[in-house]
C-alpha atoms as an extended CHARMM CRD file, in Angstrom:
* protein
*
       241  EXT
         1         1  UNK       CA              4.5540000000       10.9440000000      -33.4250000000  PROA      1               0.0000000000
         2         2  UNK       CA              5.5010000000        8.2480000000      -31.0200000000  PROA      2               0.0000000000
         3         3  UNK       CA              7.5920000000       10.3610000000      -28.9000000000  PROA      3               0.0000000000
         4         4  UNK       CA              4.0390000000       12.7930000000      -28.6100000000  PROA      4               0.0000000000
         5         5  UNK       CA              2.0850000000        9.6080000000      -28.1030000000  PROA      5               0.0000000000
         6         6  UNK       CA              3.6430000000        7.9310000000      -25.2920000000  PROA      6               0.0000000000
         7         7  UNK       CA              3.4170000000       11.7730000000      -23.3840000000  PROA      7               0.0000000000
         8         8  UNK       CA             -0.1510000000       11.2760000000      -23.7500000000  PROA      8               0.0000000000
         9         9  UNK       CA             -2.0430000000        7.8150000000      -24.0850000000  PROA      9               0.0000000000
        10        10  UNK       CA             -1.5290000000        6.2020000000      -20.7690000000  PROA      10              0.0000000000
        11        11  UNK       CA             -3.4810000000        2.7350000000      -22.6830000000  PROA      11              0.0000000000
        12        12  UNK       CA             -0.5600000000        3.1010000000      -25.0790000000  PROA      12              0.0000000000
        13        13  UNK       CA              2.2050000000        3.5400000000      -22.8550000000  PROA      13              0.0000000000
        14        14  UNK       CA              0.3180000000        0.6300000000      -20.5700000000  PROA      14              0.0000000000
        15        15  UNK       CA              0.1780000000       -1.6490000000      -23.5610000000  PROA      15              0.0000000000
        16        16  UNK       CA              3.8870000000       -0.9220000000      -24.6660000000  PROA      16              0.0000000000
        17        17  UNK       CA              4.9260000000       -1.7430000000      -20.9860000000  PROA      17              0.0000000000
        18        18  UNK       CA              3.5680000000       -5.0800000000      -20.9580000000  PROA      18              0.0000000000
        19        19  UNK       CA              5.0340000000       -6.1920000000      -24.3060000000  PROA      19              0.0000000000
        20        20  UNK       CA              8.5200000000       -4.4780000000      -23.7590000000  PROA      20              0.0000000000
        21        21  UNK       CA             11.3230000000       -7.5420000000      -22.7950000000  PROA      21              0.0000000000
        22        22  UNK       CA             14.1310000000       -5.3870000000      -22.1710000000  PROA      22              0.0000000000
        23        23  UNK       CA             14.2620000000       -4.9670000000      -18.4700000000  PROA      23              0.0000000000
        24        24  UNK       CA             16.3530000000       -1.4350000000      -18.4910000000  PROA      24              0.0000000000
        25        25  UNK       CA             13.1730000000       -0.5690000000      -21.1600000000  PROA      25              0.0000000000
        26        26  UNK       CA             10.6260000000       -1.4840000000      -18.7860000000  PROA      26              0.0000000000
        27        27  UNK       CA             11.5140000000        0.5840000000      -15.9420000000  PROA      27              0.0000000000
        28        28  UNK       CA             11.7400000000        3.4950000000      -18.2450000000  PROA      28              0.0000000000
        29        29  UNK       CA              8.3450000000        3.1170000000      -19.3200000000  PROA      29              0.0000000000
        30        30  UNK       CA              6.6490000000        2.2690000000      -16.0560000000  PROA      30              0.0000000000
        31        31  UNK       CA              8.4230000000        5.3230000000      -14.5430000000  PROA      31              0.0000000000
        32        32  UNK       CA              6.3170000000        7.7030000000      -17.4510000000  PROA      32              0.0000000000
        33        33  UNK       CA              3.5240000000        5.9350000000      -16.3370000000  PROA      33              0.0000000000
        34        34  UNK       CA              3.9970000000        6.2180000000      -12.9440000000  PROA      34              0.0000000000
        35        35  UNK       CA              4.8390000000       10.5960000000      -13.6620000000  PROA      35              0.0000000000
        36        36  UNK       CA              1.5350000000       10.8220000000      -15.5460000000  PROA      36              0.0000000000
        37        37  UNK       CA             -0.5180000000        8.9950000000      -12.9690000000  PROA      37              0.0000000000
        38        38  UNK       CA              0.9630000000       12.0260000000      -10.2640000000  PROA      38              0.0000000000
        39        39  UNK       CA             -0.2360000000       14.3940000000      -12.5380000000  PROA      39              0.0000000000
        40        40  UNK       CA             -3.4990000000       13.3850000000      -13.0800000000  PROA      40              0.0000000000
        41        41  UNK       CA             -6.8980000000       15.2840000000      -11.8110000000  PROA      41              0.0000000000
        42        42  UNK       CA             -9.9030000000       12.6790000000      -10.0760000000  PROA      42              0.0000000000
        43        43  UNK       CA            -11.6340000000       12.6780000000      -13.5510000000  PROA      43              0.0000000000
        44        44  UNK       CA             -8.7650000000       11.0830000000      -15.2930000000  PROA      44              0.0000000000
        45        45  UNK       CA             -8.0980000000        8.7650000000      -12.8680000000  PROA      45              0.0000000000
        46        46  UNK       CA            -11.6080000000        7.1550000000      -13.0600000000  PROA      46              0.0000000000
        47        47  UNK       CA            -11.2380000000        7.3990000000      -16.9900000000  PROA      47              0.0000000000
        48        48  UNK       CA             -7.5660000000        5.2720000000      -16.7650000000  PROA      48              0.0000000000
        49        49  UNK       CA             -9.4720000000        2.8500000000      -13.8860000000  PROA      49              0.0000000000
        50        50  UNK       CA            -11.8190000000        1.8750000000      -16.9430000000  PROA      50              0.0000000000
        51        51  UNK       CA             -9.0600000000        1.5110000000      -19.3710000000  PROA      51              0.0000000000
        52        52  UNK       CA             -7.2750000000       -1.0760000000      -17.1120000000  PROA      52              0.0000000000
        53        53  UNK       CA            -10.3730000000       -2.4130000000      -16.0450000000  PROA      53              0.0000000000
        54        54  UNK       CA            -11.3990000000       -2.9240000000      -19.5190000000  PROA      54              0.0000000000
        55        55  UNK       CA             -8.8250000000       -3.7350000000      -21.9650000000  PROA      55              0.0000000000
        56        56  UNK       CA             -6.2630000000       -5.8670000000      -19.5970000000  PROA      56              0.0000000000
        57        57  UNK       CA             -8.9140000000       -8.2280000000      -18.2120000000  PROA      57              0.0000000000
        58        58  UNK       CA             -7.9280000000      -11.9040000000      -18.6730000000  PROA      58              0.0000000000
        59        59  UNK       CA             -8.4990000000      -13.7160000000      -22.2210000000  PROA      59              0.0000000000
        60        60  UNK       CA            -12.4680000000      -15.5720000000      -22.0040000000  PROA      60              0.0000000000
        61        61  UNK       CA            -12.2430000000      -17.4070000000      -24.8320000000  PROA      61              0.0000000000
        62        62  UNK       CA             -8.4560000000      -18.4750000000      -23.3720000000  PROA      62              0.0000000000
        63        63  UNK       CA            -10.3330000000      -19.1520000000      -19.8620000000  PROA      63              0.0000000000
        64        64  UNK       CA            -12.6880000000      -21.3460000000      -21.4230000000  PROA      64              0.0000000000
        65        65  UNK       CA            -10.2560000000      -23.7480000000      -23.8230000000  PROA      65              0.0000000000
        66        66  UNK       CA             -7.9130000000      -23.6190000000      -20.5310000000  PROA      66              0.0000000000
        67        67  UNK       CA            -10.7750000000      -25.0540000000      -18.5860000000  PROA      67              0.0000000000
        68        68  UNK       CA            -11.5210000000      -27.3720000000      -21.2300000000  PROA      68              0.0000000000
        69        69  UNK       CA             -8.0270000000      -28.5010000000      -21.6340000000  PROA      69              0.0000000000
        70        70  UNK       CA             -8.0810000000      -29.1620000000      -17.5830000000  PROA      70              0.0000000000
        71        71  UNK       CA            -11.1320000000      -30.9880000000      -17.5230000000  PROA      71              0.0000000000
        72        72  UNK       CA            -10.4230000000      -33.5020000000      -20.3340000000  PROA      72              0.0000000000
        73        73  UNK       CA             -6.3940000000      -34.1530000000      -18.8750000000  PROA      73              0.0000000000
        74        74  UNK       CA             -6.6280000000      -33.2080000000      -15.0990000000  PROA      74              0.0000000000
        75        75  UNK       CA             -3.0740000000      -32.8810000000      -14.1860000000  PROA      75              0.0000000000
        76        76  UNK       CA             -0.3930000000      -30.2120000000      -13.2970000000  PROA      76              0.0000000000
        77        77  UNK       CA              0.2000000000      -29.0120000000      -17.3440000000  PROA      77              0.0000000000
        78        78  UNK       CA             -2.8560000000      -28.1400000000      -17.5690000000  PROA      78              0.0000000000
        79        79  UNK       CA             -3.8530000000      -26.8890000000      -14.2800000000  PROA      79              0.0000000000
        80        80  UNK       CA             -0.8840000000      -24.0760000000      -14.4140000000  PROA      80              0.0000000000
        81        81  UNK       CA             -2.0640000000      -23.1630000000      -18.2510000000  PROA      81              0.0000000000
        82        82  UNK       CA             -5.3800000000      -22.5660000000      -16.8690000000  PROA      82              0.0000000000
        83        83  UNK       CA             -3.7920000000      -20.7750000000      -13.5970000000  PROA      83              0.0000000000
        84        84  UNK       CA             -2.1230000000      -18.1700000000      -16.5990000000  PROA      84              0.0000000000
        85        85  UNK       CA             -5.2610000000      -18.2780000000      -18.6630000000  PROA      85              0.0000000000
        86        86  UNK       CA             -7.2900000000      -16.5510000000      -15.3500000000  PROA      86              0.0000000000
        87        87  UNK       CA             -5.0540000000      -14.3680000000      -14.6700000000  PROA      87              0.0000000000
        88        88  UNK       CA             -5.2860000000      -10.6990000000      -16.3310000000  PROA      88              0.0000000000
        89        89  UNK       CA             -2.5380000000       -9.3180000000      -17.4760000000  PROA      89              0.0000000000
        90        90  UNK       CA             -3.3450000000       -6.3730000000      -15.6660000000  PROA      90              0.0000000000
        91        91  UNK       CA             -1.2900000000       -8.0980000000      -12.7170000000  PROA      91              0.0000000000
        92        92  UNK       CA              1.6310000000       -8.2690000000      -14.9270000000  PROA      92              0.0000000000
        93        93  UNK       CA              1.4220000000       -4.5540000000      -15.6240000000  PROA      93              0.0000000000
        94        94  UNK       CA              1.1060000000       -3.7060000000      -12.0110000000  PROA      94              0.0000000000
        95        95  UNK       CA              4.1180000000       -5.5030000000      -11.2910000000  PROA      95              0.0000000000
        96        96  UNK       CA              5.8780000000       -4.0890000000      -13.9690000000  PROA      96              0.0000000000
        97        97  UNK       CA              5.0940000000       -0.5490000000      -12.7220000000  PROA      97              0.0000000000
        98        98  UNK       CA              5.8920000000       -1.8850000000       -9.0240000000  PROA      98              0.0000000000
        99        99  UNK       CA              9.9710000000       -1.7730000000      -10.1140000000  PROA      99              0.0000000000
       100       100  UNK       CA             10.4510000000        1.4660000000      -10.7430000000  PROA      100             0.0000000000
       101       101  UNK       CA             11.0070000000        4.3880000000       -8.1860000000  PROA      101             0.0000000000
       102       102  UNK       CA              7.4700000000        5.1400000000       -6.3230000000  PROA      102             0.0000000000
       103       103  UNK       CA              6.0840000000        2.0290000000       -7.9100000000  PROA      103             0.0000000000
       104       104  UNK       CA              5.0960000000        0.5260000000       -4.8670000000  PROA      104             0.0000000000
       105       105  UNK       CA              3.9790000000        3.8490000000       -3.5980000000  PROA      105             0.0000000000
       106       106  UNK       CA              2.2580000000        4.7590000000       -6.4330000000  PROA      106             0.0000000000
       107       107  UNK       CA              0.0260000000        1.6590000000       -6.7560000000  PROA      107             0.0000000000
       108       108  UNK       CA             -0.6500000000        2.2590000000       -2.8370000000  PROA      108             0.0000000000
       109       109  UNK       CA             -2.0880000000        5.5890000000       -3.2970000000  PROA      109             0.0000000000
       110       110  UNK       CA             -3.7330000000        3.9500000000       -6.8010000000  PROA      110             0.0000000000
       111       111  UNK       CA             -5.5710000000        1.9140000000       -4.2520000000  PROA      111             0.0000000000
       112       112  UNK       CA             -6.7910000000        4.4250000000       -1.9360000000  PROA      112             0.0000000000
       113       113  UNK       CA             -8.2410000000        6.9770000000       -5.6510000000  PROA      113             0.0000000000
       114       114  UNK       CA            -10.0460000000        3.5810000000       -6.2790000000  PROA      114             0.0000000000
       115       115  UNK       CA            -11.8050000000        3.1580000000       -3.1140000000  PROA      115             0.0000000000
       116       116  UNK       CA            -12.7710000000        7.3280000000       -3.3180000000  PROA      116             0.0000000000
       117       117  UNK       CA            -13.8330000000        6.1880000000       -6.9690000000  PROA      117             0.0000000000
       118       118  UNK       CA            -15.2060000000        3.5370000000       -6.4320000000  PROA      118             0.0000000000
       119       119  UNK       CA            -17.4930000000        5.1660000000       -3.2440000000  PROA      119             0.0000000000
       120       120  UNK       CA            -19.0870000000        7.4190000000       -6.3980000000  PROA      120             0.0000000000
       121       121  UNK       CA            -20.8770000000        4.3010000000       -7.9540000000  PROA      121             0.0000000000
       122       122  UNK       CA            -18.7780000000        3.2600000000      -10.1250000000  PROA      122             0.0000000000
       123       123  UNK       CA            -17.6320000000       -0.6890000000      -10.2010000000  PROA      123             0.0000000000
       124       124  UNK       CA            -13.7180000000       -0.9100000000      -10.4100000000  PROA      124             0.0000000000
       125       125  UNK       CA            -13.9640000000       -4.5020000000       -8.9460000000  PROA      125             0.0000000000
       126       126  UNK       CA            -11.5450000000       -6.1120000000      -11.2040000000  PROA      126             0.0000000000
       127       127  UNK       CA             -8.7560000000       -3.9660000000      -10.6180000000  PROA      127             0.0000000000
       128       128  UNK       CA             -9.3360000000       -3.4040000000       -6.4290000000  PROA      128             0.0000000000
       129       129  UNK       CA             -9.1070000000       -7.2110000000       -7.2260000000  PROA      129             0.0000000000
       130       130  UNK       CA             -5.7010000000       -7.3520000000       -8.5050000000  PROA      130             0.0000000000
       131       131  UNK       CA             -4.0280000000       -4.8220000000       -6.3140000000  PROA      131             0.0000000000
       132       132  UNK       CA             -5.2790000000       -6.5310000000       -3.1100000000  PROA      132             0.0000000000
       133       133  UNK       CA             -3.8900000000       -9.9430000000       -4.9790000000  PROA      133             0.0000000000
       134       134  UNK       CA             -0.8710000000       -8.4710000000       -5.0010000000  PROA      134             0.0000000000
       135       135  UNK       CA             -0.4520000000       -6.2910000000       -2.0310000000  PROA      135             0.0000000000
       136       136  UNK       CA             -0.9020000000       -9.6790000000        0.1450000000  PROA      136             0.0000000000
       137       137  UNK       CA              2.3180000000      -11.0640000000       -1.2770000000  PROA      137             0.0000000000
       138       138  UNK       CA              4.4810000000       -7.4600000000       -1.4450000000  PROA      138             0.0000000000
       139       139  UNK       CA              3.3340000000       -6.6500000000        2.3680000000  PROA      139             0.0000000000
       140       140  UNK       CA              3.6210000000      -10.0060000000        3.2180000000  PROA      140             0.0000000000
       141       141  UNK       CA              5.3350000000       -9.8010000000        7.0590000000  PROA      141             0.0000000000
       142       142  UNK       CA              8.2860000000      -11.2200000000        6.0940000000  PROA      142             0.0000000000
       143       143  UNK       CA              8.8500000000       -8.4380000000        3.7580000000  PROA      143             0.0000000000
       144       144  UNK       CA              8.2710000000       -6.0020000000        7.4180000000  PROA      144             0.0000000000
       145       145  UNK       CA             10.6240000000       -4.6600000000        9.4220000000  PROA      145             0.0000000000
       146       146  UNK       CA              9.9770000000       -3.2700000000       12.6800000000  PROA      146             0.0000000000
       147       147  UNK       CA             11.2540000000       -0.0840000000       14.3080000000  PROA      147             0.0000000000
       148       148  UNK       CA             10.6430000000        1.7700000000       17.3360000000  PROA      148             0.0000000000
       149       149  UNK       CA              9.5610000000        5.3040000000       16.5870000000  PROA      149             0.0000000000
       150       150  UNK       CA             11.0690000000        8.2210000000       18.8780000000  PROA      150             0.0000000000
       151       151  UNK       CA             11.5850000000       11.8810000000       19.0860000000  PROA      151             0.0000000000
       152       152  UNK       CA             14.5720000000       11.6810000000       16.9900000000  PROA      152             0.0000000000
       153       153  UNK       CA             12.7970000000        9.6490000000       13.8700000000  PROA      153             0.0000000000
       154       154  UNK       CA             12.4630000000       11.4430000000       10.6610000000  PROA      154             0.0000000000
       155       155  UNK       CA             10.0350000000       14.4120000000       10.8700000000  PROA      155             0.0000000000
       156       156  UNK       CA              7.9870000000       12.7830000000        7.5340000000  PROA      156             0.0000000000
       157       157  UNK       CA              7.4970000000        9.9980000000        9.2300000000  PROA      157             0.0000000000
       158       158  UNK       CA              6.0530000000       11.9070000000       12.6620000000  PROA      158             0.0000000000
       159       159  UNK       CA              3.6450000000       13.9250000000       10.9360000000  PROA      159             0.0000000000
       160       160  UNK       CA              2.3170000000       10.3400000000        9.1960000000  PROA      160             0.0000000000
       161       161  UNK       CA              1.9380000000        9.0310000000       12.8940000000  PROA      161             0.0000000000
       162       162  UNK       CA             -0.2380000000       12.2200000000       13.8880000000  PROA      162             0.0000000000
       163       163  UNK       CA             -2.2310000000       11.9310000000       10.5340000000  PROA      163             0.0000000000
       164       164  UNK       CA             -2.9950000000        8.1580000000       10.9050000000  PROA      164             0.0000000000
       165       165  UNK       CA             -3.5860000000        7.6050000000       14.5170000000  PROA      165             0.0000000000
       166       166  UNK       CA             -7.2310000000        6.5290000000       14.3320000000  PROA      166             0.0000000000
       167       167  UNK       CA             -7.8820000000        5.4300000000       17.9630000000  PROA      167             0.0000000000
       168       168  UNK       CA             -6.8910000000        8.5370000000       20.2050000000  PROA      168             0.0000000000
       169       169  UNK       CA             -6.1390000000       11.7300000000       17.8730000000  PROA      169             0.0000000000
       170       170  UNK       CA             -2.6610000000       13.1460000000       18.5050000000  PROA      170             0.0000000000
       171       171  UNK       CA             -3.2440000000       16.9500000000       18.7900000000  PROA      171             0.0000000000
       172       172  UNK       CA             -0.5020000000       18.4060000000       17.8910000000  PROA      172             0.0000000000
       173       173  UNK       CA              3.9630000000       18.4280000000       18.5310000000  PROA      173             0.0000000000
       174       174  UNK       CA              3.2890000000       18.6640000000       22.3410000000  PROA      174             0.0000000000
       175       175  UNK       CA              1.1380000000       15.7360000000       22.2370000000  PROA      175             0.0000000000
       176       176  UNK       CA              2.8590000000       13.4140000000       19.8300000000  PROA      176             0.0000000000
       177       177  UNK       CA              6.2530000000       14.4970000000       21.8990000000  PROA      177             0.0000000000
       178       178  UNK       CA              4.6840000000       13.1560000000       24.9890000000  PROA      178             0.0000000000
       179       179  UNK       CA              3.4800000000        9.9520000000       23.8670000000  PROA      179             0.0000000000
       180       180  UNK       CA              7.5740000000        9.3630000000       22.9630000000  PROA      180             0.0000000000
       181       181  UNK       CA              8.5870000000       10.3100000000       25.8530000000  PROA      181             0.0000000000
       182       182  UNK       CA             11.0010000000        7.5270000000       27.9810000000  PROA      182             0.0000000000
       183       183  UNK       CA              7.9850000000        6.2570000000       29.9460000000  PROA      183             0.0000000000
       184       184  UNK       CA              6.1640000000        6.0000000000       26.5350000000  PROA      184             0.0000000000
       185       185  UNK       CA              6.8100000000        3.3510000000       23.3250000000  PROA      185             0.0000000000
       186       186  UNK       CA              5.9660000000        3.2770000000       20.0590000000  PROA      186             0.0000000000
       187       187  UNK       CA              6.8720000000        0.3280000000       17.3980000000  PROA      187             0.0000000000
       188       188  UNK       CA              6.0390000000        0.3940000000       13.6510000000  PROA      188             0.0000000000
       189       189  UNK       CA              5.9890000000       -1.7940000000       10.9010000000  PROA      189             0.0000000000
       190       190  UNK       CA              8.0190000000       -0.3380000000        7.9610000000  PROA      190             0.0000000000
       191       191  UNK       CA              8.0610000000       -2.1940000000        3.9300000000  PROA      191             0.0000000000
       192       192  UNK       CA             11.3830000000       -1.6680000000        2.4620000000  PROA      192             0.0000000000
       193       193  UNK       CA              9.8910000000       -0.0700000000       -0.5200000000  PROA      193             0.0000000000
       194       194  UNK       CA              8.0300000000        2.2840000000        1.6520000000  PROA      194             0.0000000000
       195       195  UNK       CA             11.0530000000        3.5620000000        3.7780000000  PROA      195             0.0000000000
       196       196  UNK       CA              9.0900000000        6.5080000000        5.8080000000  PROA      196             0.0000000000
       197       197  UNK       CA              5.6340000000        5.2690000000        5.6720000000  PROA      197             0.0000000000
       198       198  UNK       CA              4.9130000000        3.6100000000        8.8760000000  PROA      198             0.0000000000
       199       199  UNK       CA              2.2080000000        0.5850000000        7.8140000000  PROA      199             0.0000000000
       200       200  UNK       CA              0.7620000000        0.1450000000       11.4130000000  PROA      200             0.0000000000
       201       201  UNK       CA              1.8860000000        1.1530000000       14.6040000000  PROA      201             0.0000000000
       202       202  UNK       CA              1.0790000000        0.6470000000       18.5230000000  PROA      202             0.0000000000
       203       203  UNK       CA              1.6210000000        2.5590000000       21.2140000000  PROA      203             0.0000000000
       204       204  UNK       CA              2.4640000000        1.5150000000       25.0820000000  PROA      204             0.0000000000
       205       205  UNK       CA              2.7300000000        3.0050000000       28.6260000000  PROA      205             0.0000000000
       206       206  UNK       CA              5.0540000000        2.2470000000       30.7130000000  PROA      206             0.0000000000
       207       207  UNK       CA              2.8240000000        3.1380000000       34.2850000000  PROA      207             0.0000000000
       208       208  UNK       CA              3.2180000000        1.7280000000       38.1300000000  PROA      208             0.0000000000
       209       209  UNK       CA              0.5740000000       -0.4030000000       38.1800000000  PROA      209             0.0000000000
       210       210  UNK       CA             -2.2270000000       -0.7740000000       35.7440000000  PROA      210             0.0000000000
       211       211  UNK       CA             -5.3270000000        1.3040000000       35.1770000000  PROA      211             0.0000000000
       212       212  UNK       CA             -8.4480000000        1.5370000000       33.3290000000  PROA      212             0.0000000000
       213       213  UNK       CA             -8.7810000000        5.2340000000       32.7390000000  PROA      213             0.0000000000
       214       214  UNK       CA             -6.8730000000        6.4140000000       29.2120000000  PROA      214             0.0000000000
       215       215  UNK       CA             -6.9890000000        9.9020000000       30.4430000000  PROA      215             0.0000000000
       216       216  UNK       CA             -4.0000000000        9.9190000000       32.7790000000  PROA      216             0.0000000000
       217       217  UNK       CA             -2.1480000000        8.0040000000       29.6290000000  PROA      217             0.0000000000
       218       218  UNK       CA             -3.3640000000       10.5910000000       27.1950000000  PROA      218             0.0000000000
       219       219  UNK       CA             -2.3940000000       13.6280000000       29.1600000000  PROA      219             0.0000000000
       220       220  UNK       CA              0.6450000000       15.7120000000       27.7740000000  PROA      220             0.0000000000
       221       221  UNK       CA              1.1110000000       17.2410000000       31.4590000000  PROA      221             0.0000000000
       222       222  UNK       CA              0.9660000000       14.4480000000       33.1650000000  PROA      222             0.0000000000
       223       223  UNK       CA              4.6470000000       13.5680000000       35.1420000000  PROA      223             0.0000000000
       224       224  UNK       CA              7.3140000000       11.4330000000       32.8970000000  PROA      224             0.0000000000
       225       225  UNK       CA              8.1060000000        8.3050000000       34.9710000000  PROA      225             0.0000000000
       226       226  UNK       CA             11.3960000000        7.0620000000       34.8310000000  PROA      226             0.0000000000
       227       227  UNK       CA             11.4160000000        3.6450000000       33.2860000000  PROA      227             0.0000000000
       228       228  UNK       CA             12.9530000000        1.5370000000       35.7550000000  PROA      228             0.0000000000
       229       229  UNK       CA             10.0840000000        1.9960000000       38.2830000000  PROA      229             0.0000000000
       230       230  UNK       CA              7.3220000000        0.9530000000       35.7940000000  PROA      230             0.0000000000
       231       231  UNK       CA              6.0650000000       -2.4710000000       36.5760000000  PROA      231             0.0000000000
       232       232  UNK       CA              3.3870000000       -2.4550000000       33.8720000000  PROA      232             0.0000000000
       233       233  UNK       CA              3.0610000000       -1.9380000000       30.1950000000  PROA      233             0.0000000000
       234       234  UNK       CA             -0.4620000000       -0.7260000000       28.7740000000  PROA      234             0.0000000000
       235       235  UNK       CA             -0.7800000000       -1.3210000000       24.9780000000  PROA      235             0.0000000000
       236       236  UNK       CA             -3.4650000000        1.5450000000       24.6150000000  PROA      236             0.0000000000
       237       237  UNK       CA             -3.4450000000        2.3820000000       20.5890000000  PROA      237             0.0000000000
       238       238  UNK       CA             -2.9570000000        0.3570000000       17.2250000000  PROA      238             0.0000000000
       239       239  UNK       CA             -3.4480000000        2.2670000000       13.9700000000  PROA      239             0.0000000000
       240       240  UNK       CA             -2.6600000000        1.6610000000       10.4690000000  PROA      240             0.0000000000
       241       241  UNK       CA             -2.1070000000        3.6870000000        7.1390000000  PROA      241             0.0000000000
């Protein structure tokens, strides 16, 4: 029965998460969660959205005695028990699913469902909340590394630059080869938990003097100029995923 359970009640697996101590436990459980989330359709997505939204919101009547607490004694006690009384335990959870494998990934993609959810009417607020709460500490750019893309880089993470170049479309191999070429750069931010997803990116020409027209720049026939007689560098692109 509890075997068939955890398969199938994501609030039960969610709740079991939070109160498990072992650490070894944990990871088990937040990688079923993290396997059921993959399988599920748009609808059931929006249904476990109001599950989190609604049962692992932060303690009211715990807010207000924490604030009470605070405002009779003012002082660092009971400023950090009302810190823990605001803060939903949904951020726990999310942490919590964060260490296993994909965890990070997962919660980034469980960020973009919301805002498609969210677009339909439907107020997910609290929980768009807590993942941008925590997304500002995990992507954090101390936590970045930076790494120049080329030809050679990993083929998963060339067909993310053509998908998420928002500024001037990359149209195709032949284009994306020429903007790598040597009198071309590219640099992109990488998190370690996200190994081949490239988190922004620019792109620079390296041209004899400077211009003002991007079609020369953007052309996959134009002439590859050999580095050492550029005297200019033209930051023309900056995307993000």
């Amino acid at each position: 029965m509890l075997r068939e359970r955890r398969g199938t009640d994501m609030g039960f697996l969610c709740h079991h998460l939070l109160s498990e101590r072992g650490e070894a436990s944990q990871t088990v459980l937040a990688q079923e969660i993290i396997k059921a989330y993959g399988a599920m359709n748009s609808a059931e997505r929006r249904a476990f959205f109001e599950m989190l939204c609604r049962q692992f919101g932060p303690d009211q009547d715990g807010i207000v005695r924490a604030a009470a607490a605070y405002k009779r004694a003012p002082d660092a006690t009971t400023l950090a028990a009302l810190a823990a009384a605001v803060e939903a335990p949904r951020q726990e959870l999310l942490r919590r699913i964060n260490t296993a494998v994909r965890g990070t990934e997962t919660l980034v993609a469980m960020r973009g469902h919301l805002l498609e959810a969210t677009g339909n009417s439907t107020d997910f607020q609290p929980l768009d909340s807590d993942l941008k709460h925590l997304f500002r500490s995990w992507f954090n750019r101390g936590f970045l590394r930076m790494e120049r893309i080329t030809w050679h880089t990993s083929a998963l993470t060339l067909e993310k630059l053509m998908a998420y170049e928002s500024v001037h479309e990359i149209n195709g191999w032949p284009d994306l080869r020429r903007r790598l070429e040597a009198d071309r750069r590219c640099f992109a931010f990488f998190h370690p938990a996200l190994t081949e997803e490239p988190i922004i990116f620019v792109e620079v020409a390296l041209t004899k003097g400077l211009t003002g027209d991007l079609a020369p720049l953007l052309d996959i026939r134009a002439p590859v100029l050999a580095p050492e007689q550029a005297d200019a560098a033209i930051f023309y692109s900056i995307s993000r995923s």
